[in-house]
Structures are given as structure tokens and as C-alpha cells.
C-alpha positions in Angstrom: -36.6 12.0 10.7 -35.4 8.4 11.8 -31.8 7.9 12.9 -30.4 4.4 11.8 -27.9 3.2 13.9 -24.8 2.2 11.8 -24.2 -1.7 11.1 -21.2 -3.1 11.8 -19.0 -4.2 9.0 -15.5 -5.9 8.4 -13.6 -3.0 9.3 -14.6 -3.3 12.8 -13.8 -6.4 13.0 -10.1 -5.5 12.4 -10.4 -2.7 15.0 -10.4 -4.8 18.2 -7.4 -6.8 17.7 -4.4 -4.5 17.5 -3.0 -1.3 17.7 -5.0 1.5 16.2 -3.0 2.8 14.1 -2.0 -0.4 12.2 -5.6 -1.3 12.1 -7.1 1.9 10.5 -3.9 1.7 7.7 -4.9 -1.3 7.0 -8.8 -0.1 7.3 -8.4 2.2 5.0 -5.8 0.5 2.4 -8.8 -2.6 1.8 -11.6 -0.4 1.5 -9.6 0.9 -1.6 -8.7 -2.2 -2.7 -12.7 -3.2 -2.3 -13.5 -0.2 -4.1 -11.3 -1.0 -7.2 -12.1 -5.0 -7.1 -15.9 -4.3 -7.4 -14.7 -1.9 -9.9 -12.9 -4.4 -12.2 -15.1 -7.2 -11.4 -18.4 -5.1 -12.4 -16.4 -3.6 -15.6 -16.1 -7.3 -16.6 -19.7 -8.4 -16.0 -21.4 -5.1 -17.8 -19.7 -6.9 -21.1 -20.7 -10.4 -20.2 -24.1 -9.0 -20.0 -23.6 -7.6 -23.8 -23.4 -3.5 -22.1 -20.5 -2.2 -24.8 -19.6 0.6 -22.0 -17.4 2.3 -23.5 -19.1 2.3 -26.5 -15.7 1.7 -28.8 -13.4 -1.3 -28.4 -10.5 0.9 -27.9 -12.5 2.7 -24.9 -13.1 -0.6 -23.4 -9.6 -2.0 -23.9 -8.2 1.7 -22.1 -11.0 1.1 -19.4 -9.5 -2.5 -18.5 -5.7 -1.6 -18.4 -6.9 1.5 -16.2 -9.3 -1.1 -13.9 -6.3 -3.2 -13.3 -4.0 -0.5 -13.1 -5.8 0.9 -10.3 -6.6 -2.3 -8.5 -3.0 -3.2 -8.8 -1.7 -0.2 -7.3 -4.4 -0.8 -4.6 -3.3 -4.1 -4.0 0.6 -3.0 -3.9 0.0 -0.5 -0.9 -2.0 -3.2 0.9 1.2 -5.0 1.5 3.4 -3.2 3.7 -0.5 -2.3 6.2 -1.5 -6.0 5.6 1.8 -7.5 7.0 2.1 -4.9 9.8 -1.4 -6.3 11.2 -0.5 -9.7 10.4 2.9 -9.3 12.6 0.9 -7.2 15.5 -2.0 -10.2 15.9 0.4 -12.9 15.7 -1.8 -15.7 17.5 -1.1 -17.4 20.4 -1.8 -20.5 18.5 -1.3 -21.6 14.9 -4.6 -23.7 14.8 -7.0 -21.1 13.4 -8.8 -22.0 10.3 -9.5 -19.4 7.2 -13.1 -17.7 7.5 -13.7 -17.1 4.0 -14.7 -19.8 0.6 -13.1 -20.1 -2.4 -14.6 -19.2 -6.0 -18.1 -20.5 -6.5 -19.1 -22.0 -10.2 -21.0 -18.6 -10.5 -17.8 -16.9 -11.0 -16.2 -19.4 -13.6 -16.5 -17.7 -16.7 -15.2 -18.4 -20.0 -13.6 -14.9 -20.5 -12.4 -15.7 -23.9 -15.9 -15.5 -26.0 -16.7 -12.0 -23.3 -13.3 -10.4 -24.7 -13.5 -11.1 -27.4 -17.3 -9.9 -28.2 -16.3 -6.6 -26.5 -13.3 -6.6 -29.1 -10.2 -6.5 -26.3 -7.3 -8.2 -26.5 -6.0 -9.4 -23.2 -5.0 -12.8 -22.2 -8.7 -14.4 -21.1 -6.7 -16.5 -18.3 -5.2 -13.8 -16.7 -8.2 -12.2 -16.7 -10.4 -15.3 -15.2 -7.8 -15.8 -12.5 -7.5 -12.2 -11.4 -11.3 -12.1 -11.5 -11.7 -14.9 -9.7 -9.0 -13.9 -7.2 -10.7 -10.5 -6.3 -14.0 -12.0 -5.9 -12.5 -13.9 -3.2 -11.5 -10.7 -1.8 -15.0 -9.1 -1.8 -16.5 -12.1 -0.4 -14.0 -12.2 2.1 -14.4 -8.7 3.3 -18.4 -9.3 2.8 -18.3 -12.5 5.1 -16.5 -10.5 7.7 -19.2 -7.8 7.9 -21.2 -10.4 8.3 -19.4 -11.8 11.1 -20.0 -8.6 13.1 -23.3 -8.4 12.1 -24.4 -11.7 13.7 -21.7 -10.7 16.3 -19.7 -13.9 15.5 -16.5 -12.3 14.4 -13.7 -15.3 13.9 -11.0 -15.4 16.6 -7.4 -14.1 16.3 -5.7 -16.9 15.3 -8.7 -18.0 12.8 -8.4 -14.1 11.9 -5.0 -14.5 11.4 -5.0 -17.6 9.3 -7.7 -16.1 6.6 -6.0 -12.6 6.6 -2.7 -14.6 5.6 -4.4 -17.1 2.8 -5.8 -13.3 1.6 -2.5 -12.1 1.1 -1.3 -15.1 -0.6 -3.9 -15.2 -2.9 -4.1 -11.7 -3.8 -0.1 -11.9 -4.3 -0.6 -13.9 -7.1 -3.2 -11.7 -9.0 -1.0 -8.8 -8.8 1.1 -10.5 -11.6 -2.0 -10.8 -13.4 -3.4 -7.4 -12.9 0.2 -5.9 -13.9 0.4 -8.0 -17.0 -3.9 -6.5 -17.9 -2.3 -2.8 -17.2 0.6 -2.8 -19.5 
């Protein structure tokens, strides 16, 4: 039997630069966050597709309040881990640069016809810019494990600087994650 030795990913890229504790908080607060964004995001795309899962429209309007439910509650016990870090790697300089892209034109989707089709009834903007909002966040987290995979993690202040335009960004899908739940 073959033993693979384990790839690095983003969560060891947030290992090295403060205390431990802080780091594996935080660690462990994103990879739920992830796990709930890919959650959402793949719920959404199934119907795009034309995959009624669940099979009734009340089924799929209960299974996208409870995918923003739970990547909203995800996202609320990121904050007090994600601005702990953010205080602990302070950089020595403000000149670092974000290390992550913005929302490709693969990801800008007309949710209105998709909703619509899968017989939901939720606002299609709020669900296009929370969409589009934790894709960041998955790319984000994906370019970083790709970053120690090539072993060309950003420095702290570039760190910094994309860890703080995270947090603003996934500030403002909270609102629109809370407003999919109710």
C-alpha cells in the first residue's frame, strides 16, 4: 500500500503567521464556512442544471432557507476568529495587495428564470449577490491552497490585506443570506 504525503492547503497557510490558537479558531471556523458555501452554491447550480432535488417546490424552497441558514450562521462565528487573526498579524506595513479575484462572468447568472423554474420564491438579487459573494470565498480559500502548493504563500501584509477585503465582502452577504433564511 502507497502512502501519499498530504498536500498542503490554505489552512497552512494561516498556521505560520500567528499564535496557534487564533489560527486553528479561525482554521476551523472557514472550513465550515467552505463547507456550507459549496453547499449553497452547489444547491443553486443542481437547479440551473434543471436537477428538481428536492423533488417538490416546497422541498426546494425549505432546502434554500436551510442552505443560507447554515451558511449564515457559519459566516456569523467567523467574525469574532477572523478579526482576532486579523489584529494578531497586523503588518508591519499597509502596502500588501489582496491575493484573491473577483467574480468571473461564469458565475453571473440570471437567478430569476432558475428560481423561478424550480418554483421558489426568493428575491433573485439577493440570491445572485450572495452567490457570487461566496464564490469569492471558495476561490479565495482555493487560491490559497494553491499558494502553498507552489510554495508561494502571499506575505503578511498581502495576507492581511486579502483576509480584510474577505471579511468585508462576506459582511455584506450575511444580510443577504439572513433575508434567504427567513
Amino acid at each position: 500500500m502507497a502512502i501519499r504525503a498530504r498536500e498542503p492547503g490554505w489552512a497552512d497557510v494561516l498556521e505560520d503567521h500567528v499564535d496557534w490558537r487564533t489560527s486553528h479558531r479561525l482554521i476551523a471556523q472557514l472550513g465550515a464556512c467552505e463547507a456550507a458555501a459549496l453547499a449553497f452554491c452547489r444547491l443553486l447550480e443542481r437547479w440551473a442544471r434543471g436537477d428538481a432535488a428536492p423533488s417538490t417546490p416546497g422541498g426546494r424552497q425549505a432546502a434554500l432557507r436551510h442552505a443560507a441558514d447554515r451558511v449564515e450562521t457559519a459566516l456569523a462565528g467567523l467574525e469574532h476568529p477572523l478579526d482576532r487573526y486579523l489584529l494578531e498579524l497586523e503588518a508591519d506595513q499597509a502596502e500588501g495587495r489582496s491575493w484573491y479575484g473577483g467574480p468571473g462572468a461564469g458565475e453571473l447568472i440570471e437567478w430569476a428564470p432558475v428560481l423561478k423554474r424550480a418554483g421558489v420564491a426568493a428575491s433573485p438579487i439577493r440570491v445572485a449577490q450572495a452567490y457570487l459573494e461566496l464564490a469569492v470565498l471558495v476561490r479565495a480559500l482555493q487560491g490559497l491552497a494553491d499558494m502553498a502548493r507552489i510554495e508561494a504563500v502571499p506575505d503578511r501584509s498581502s495576507l492581511w490585506a486579502g483576509l480584510f477585503d474577505l471579511r468585508e465582502n462576506l459582511e455584506r452577504a450575511v444580510e443577504d443570506l439572513r433575508a434567504l433564511a427567513a
